[in-house]
Structures are given as structure tokens and as C-alpha cells.
C-alpha positions as a printed NumPy array, in Angstrom:
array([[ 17.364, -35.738,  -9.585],
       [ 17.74 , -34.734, -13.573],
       [ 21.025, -33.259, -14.651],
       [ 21.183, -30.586, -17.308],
       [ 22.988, -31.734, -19.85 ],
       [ 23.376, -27.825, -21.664],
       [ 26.299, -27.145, -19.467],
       [ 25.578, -23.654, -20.502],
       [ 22.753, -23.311, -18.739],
       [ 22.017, -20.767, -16.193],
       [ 24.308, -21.101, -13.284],
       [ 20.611, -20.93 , -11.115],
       [ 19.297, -23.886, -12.625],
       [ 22.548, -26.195, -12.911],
       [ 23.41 , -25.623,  -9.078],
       [ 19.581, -26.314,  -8.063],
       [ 19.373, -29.362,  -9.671],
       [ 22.77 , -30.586,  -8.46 ],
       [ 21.562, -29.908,  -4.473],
       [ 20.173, -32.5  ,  -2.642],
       [ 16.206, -31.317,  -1.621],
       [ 16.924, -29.89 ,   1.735],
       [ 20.276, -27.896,   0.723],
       [ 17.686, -25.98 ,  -2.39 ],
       [ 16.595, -22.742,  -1.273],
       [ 12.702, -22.354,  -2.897],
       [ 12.177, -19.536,  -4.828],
       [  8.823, -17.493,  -3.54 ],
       [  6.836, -17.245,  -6.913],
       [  3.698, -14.645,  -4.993],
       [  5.699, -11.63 ,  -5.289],
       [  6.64 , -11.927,  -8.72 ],
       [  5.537,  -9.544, -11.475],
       [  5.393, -11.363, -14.817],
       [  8.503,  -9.927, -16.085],
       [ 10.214, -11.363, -12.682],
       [  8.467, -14.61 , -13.612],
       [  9.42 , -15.651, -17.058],
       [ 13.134, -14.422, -16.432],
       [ 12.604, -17.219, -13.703],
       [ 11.317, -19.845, -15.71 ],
       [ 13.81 , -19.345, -18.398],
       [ 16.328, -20.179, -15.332],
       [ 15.543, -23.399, -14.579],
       [ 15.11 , -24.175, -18.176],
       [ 11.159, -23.641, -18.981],
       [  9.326, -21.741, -21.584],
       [  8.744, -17.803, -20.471],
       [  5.086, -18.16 , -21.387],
       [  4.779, -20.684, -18.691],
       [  4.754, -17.665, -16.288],
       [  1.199, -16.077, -17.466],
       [  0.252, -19.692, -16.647],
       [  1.019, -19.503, -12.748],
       [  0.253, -16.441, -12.327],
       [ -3.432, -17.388, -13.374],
       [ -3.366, -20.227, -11.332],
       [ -1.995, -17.958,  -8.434],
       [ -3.888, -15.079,  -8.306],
       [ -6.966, -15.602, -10.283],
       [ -7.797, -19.073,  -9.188],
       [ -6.108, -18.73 ,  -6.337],
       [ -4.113, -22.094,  -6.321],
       [ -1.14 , -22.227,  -4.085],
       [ -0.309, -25.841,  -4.262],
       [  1.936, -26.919,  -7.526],
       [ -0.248, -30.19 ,  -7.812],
       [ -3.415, -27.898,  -8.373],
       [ -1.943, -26.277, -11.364],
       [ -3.93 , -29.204, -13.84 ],
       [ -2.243, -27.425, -17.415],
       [  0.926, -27.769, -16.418],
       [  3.271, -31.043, -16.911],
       [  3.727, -33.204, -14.277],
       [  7.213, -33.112, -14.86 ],
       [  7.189, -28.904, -14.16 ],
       [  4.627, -29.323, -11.183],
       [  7.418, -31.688,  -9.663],
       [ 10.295, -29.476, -10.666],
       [  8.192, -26.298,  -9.103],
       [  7.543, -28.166,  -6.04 ],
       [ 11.335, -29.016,  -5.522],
       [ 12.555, -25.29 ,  -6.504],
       [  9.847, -22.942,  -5.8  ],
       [  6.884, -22.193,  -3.858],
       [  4.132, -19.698,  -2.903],
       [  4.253, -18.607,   0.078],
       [  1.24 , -16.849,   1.891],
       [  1.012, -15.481,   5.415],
       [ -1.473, -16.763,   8.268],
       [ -4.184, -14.828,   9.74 ],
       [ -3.62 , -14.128,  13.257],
       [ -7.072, -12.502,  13.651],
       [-10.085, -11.471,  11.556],
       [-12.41 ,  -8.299,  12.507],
       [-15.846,  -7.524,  11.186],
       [-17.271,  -3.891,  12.009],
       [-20.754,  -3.239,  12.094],
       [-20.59 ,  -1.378,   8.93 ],
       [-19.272,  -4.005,   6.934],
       [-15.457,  -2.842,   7.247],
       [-13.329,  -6.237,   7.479],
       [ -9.948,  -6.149,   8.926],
       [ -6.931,  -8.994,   9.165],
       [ -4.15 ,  -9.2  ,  11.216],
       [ -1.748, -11.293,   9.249],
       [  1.635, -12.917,  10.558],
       [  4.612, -11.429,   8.273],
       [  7.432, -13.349,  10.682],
       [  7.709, -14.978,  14.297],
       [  7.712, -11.113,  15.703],
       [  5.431,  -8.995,  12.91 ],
       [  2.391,  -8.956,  11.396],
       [  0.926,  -6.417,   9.344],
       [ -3.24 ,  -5.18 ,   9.237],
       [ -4.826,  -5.229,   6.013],
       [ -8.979,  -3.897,   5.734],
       [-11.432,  -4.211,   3.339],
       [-13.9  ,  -1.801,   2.77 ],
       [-17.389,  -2.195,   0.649],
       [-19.518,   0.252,  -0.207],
       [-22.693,   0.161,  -2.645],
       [-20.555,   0.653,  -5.896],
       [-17.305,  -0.864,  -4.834],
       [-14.813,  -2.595,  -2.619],
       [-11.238,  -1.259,  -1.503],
       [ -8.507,  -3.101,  -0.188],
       [ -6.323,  -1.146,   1.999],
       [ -2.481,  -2.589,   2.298],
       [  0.266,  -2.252,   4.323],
       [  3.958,  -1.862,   2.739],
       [  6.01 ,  -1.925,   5.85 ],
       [  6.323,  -2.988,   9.098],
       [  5.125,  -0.262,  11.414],
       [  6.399,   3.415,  10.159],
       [  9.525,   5.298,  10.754],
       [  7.881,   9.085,   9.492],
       [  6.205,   9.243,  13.212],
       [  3.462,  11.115,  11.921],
       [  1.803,  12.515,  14.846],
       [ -1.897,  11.723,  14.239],
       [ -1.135,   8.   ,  13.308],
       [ -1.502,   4.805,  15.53 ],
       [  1.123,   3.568,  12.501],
       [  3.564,   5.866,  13.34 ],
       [  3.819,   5.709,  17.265],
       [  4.391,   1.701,  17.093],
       [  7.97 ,   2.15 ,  15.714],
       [  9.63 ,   0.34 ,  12.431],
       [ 10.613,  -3.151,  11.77 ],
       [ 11.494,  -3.686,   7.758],
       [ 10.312,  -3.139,   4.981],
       [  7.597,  -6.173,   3.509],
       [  8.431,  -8.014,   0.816],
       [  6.947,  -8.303,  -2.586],
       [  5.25 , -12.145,  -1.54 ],
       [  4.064,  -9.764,   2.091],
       [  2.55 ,  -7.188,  -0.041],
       [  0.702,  -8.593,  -2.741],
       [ -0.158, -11.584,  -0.377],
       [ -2.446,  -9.623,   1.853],
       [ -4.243,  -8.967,  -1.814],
       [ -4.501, -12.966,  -1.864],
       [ -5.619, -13.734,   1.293],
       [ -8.416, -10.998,   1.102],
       [ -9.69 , -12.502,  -1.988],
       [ -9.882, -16.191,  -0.631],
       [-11.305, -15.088,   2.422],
       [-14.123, -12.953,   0.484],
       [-14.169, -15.986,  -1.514],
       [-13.732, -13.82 ,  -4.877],
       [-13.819, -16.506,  -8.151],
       [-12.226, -15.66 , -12.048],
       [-15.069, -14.351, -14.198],
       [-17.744, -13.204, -11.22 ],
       [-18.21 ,  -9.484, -10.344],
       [-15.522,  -8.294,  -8.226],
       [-15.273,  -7.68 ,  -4.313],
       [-12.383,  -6.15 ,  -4.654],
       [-12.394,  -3.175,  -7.322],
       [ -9.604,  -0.667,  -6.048],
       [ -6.401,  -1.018,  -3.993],
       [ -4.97 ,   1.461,  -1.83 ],
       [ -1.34 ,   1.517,  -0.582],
       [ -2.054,   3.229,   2.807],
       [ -2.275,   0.851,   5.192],
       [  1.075,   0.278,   7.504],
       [  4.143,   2.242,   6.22 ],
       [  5.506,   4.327,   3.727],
       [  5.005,   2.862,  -0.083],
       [  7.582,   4.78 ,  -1.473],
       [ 10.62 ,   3.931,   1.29 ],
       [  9.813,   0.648,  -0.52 ],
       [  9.879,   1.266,  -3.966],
       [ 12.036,  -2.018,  -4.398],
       [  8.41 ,  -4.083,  -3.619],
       [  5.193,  -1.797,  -3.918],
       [  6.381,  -1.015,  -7.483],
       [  6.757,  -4.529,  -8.762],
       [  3.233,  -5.598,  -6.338],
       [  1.644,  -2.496,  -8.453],
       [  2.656,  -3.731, -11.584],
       [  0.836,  -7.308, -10.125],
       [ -2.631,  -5.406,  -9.329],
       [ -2.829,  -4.533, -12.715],
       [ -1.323,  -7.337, -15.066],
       [ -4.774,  -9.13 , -16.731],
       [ -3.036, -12.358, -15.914],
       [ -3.041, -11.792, -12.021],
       [ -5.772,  -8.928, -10.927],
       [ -6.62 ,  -6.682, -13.863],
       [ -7.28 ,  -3.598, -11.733],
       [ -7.094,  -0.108, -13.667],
       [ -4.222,   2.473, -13.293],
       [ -6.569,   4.742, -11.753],
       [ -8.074,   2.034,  -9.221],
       [ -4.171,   1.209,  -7.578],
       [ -3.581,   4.019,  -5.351],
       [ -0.158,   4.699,  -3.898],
       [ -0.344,   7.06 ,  -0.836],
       [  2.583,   8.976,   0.004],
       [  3.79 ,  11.451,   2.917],
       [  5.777,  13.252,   0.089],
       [  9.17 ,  11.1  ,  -0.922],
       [  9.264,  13.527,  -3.84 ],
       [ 12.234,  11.306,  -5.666],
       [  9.999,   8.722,  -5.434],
       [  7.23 ,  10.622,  -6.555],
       [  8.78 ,  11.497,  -9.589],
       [  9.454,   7.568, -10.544],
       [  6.012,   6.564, -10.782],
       [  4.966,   7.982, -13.608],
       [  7.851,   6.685, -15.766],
       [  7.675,   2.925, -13.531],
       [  4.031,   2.289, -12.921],
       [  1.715,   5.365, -13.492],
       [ -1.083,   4.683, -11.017],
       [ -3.138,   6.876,  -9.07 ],
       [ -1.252,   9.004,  -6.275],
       [ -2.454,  10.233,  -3.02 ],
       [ -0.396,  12.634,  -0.822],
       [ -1.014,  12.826,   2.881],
       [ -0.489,  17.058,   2.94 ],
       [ -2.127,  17.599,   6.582],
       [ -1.   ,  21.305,   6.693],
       [ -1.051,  24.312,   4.631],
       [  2.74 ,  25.986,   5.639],
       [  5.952,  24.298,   6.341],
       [  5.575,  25.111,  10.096],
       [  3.126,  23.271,  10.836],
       [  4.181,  20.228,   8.411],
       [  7.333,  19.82 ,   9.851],
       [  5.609,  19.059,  13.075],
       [  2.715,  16.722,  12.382],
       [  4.614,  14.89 ,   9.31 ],
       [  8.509,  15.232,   9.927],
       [  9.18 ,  14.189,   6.396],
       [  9.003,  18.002,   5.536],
       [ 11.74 ,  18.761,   6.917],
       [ 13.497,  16.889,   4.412],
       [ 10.874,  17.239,   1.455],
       [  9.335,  20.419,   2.467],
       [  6.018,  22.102,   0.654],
       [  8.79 ,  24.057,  -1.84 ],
       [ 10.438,  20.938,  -3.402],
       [  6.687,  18.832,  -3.135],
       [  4.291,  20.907,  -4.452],
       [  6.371,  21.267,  -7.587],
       [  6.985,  17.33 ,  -7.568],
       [  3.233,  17.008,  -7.932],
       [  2.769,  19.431, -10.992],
       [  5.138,  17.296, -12.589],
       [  3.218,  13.94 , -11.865],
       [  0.013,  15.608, -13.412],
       [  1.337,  16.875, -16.571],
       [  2.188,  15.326, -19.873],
       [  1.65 ,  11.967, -20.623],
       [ -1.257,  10.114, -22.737],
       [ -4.187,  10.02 , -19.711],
       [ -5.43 ,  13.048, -17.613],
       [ -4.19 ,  12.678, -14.176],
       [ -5.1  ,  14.49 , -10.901],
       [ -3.408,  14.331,  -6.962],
       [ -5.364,  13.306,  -4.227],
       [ -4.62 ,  15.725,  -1.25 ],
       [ -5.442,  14.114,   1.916],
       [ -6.185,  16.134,   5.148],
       [ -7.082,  14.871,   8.355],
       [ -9.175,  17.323,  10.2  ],
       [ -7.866,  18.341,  13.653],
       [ -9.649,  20.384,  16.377],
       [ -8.059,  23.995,  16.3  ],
       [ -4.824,  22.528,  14.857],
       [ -5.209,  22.702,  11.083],
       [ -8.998,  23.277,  10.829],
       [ -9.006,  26.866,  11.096],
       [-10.437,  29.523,   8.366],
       [ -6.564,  30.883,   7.868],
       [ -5.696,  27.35 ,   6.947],
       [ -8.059,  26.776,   4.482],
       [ -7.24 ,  29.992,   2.767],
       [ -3.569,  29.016,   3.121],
       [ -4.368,  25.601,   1.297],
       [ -6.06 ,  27.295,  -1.05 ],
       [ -3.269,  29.653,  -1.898],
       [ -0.555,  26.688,  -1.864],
       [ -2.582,  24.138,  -4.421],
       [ -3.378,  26.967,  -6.589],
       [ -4.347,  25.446, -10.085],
       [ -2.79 ,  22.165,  -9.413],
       [ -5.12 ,  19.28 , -10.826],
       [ -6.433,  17.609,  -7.255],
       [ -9.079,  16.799,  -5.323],
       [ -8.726,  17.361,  -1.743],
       [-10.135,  14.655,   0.745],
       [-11.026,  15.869,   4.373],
       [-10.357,  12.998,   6.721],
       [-11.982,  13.48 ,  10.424],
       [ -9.507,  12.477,  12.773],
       [ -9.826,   9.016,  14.387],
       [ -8.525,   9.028,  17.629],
       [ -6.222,   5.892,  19.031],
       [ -4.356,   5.639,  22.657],
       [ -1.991,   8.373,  23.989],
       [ -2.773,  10.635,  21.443],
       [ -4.109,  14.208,  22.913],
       [ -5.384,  15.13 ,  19.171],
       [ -8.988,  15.138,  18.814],
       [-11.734,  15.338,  15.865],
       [-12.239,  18.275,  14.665],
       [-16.312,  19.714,  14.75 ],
       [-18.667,  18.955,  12.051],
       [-19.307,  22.52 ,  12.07 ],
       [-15.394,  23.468,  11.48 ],
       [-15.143,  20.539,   9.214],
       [-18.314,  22.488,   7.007],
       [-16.58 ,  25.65 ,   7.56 ],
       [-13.324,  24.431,   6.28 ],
       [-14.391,  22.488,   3.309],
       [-16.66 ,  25.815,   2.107],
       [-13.331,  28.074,   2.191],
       [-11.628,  25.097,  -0.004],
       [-14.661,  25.069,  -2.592],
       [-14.582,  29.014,  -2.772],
       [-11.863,  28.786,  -3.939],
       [-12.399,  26.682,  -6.703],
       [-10.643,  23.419,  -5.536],
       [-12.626,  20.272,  -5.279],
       [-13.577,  18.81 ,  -1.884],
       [-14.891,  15.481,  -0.23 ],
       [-15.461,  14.029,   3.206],
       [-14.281,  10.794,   3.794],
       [-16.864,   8.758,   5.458],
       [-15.42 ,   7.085,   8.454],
       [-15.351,   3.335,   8.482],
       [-14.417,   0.52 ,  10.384],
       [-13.447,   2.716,  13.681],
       [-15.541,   0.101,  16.074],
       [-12.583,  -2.388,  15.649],
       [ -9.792,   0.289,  15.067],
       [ -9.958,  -0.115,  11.205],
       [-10.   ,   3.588,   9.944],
       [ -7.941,   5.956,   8.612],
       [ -4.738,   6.311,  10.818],
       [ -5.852,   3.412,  13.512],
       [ -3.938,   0.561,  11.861],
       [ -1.085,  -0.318,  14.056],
       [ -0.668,  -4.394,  14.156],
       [  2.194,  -6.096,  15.786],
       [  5.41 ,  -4.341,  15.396],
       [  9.004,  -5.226,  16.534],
       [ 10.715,  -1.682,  16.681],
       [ 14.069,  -1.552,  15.759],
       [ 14.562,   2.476,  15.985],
       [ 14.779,   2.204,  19.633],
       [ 13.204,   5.433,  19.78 ],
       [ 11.23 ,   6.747,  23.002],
       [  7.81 ,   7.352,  21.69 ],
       [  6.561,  10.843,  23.01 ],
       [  3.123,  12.08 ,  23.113],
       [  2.51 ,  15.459,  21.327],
       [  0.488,  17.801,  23.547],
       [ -1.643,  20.575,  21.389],
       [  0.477,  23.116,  23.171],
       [  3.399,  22.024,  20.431],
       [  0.958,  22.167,  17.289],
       [ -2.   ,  25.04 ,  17.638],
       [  0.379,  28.132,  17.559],
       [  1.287,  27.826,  13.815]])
């Protein structure tokens, strides 16, 4: 094994090459941003440019094998293969729904794995990712947040589920895209992991891995308004907040996170994300539609009152049912009525077009395999507790 003769050099590199191969711990190089990256290569004594090299080979070309990587040295693919690797996750299961919606159950660690889903549609492709293992907000409408909490993923967990859609759509450098927007609400809470969906964000959008815009990386939030407040000043993509009620009453009980971050610290939070800065931005408010618990006329005029002038649009999400839940969907008709008070009063609205709900792919359905660790007793929330507010 070489020796460093620069006894200088960093204590990383002279203590690697000193081990014998099975005492070296392997660096992951998947989760890396290319900041992360060259600071690594520098370590064990390479160039820093060599790092917009493997990141190329890694998640354009989608090479996870050192001896693939035919521009570099064989001298560096031997050093990488003794001190680093890329690590990706196996699929435990693949789903196809009738309507095209793909989704993949991928293996995270002997007791977790993690859904990702794909979703086309005529002038796109999103990729919907998971940051955690399960949820700890126990939202009540989500599947997520009724399996419990593990960890948080790691960089290499996050950004890999971005890999292993890509070879499985069998996306290529230089054809059109199949995946053209990502959207941080799949398992989890992206910002009670800032540590990993920031530096995976930066890795959507660095021309050497993915090249997505700022405005097609999407992090969803429950409303961690510290958080909130970073990503402006440490990635400045797209944000999504899952709002679900109009008044704090309400809130507290289908998202518990209000009673920590409650409408009067994040509606401010969100006024601050939109303004200033060199690009127009606007909020995505996301509100899933439940049958006479937040679907009412009052509500709507309530919302109305509470967004006021803020820069958003507002996406109407029918609820999709999953086990033990006694929520249900609320009526095209109230979902019409709803969404006319909302444009009234001057805010913009959608419907979001359910997908993917024949193999428990949509919005709020993604549960995978969790290993709970809050030891909690999971409850089911009759509409007794939620329709008086």
C-alpha cells in the first residue's frame, strides 16, 4: 500500500493509507454535494476538480463501479476502490399503477426501507422522495405518520432513491428527461433533516449531477419555521407548506406541529421566504380536503382571511384514504364549493389530480417499512375530535 511521503498531509489520508484493507472504513461518495466532494479529494491527496468528474460519472452516467469511471487514472480508480465507494440501496419491490404512477420500496437497513414514486404526466415527470424513516409529526390524515419514526436518512438514502429511479426509467446524459421536478414529500419531515435534504438539494441542482431548476426541487414542509427561514439563504428552492386548516384549533389537531409553530409565528415565516431576493418567489399551500372537517364555506373564508396578500398558490388535495383512518374524501361538490370561496377571494387555486392510489402511491398513502422507535400507541382519530372547530 503507498505511503505519503508529505507527512503533512491530512491526518484522513495518512491514517487510510497506513490501514490494512479491511481495518479502512469507505467513504460513501452518493451523498456528496460537490463542495463535500473536492474537500474529499483534496484529503486523500487528489486534485479538487477530480470531484465534478465522479459526480458525472455518478449521477449522469450513472456509474457506480470505480473501474467504470474510463477518465480517471488507474492509479485513483484503485485508490477510490480501497477508500471509498457508492453505495445505493436495493429495491425490495416495484409497483406500476394503471395510470402510469411507479412506486419503489427500497431497503435503507436490515429493518427500514423507505417508498419513493414517480409520477408522469404529458409535460413532465416528478419524483417524489422520502427524507426520513417513517414520521414523528403524526399528522392525522397520513399513512406516514401513523407508522411511527425510525431516523433520519442519510444524504447517500436521499439522493439515492433519485439514482435508482433514473436507472430503473433508464434515463441517459443528453436525452429528454423523465425526471423534470423533485419533490421532498414523500416519507418524513425535510426540514427535521436539514443536515441531508439541504446538501441532496444542492445535488438536484448542481449541472454536474442533475441540473434541475430552483423552482423544479420542491421542499414540503409541515411548518419548521426556523428551518423555513434557512432555505432561502442555504438552497433557495421551491417551498410547499402542508397548512390543512385555516385557525390554530383545528391545526393543532390534524398537524401537532402547531402547537409548537402555530399559524402566528408561520404565516409570518412565509412572507419572509417570498420577499427580497433576485427571483420572484411564491408558497405552495397544500390542503387536503376532508369531509365536514376542513371543507366547509367558514373555512374557506377563514383561509382566505389568514393568506391575505401572501404570494401562493393554494393546492386542494382530496383525501386518500389508508387503514384505520375514520377520515374520508371530501365531495366533489364541497371540493367545487370550497375552491370558488378561495378564488373569490382573489387567491389562486388548483386540484391535485389523484394518482397512483390503486397501489397506495398518492398523496398521504406512503408508509413503507418502518422500525418505530417512539414507542408510541398509535390511536385512531374519530371525527367526533376534529368537526367541532
Amino acid at each position: 500500500m503507498e505511503l505519503n511521503d508529505n507527512k503533512t498531509q491530512n491526518t484522513l489520508e495518512s491514517s487510510t493509507e497506513r490501514s490494512t484493507e479491511k481495518s479502512v472504513v469507505k467513504t460513501d461518495l452518493l451523498g456528496m454535494d460537490r463542495a463535500m466532494m473536492a474537500a474529499y479529494f483534496v484529503e486523500i491527496g487528489e486534485k479538487p476538480f477530480r470531484a465534478t468528474q465522479v459526480m458525472k460519472w455518478v449521477h449522469q452516467m450513472g456509474v457506480s463501479d470505480f473501474d467504470g469511471m474510463s477518465n480517471l487514472s488507474k492509479a485513483l480508480r484503485e485508490k477510490l476502490k480501497r477508500l471509498a465507494w457508492v453505495r445505493t440501496p436495493k429495491i425490495l419491490a416495484e409497483q406500476y399503477s394503471d395510470d402510469g404512477t411507479i412506486k419503489w420500496l427500497l431497503e435503507m437497513d436490515h429493518h427500514n426501507a423507505v417508498e419513493t414514486v414517480f409520477i408522469p404526466e404529458k409535460n413532465r415527470g416528478t419524483l417524489c422522495i422520502s427524507s426520513q424513516v417513517g414520521c414523528a409529526l403524526e399528522c392525522r390524515f397520513c399513512s406516514t405518520g401513523q407508522q411511527g419514526f425510525n431516523r433520519n436518512l442519510e444524504n447517500w438514502e436521499i439522493i439515492a432513491q433519485m439514482w435508482v429511479a433514473n436507472k430503473a426509467l433508464g434515463c441517459k446524459p443528453k436525452e429528454e428527461r423523465r425526471i423534470s421536478n423533485v419533490v421532498f414529500m414523500g416519507m418524513g419531515e425535510p426540514l427535521l433533516n436539514v443536515t441531508h435534504t439541504f446538501p441532496v438539494a444542492r445535488i438536484l441542482m448542481d449541472d454536474f449531477a442533475y441540473g434541475l431548476s430552483k423552482r423544479r426541487v420542491t421542499i414540503s414542509t409541515a411548518g419548521v419555521v426556523p428551518a423555513i427561514d434557512k432555505i432561502k439563504t442555504e438552497v433557495d428552492v421551491s417551498l410547499a407548506i402542508s397548512l390543512h386548516a385555516p385557525n390554530n384549533r383545528l391545526r393543532d389537531c390534524l398537524v401537532p406541529l402547531n402547537k409548537k409553530y402555530p399559524l402566528e409565528r408561520l404565516i409570518p415565516s412565509l412572507y419572509r421566504y417570498v420577499e427580497g431576493g433576485h427571483s420572484k418567489k411564491h408558497v405552495t399551500i397544500e390542503y387536503v380536503m376532508l369531509d365536514q372537517v376542513n371543507d366547509r364555506v367558514e373555512h374557506g373564508h377563514e383561509l382566505v382571511a389568514l393568506l391575505g396578500d401572501l404570494a401562493c398558490k393554494v393546492n386542494l388535495i382530496p383525501f386518500n384514504p389508508f387503514p384505520n383512518t375514520d377520515y374520508k374524501r371530501s365531495s366533489n361538490n364541497a371540493i367545487h364549493r370550497f375552491r370558488a370561496v378561495l378564488e373569490e377571494g382573489g387567491l389562486n387555486v388548483t386540484v391535485r389530480k389523484t394518482r397512483g392510489e390503486d397501489i397506495d402511491a398518492a398523496c398521504g398513502q406512503l408508509a413503507g417499512k418502518v422500525a418505530d422507535r417512539t414507542k408510541r400507541t398509535i390511536h385512531r382519530v374519530t371525527l367526533d375530535q376534529t368537526v367541532n372547530f
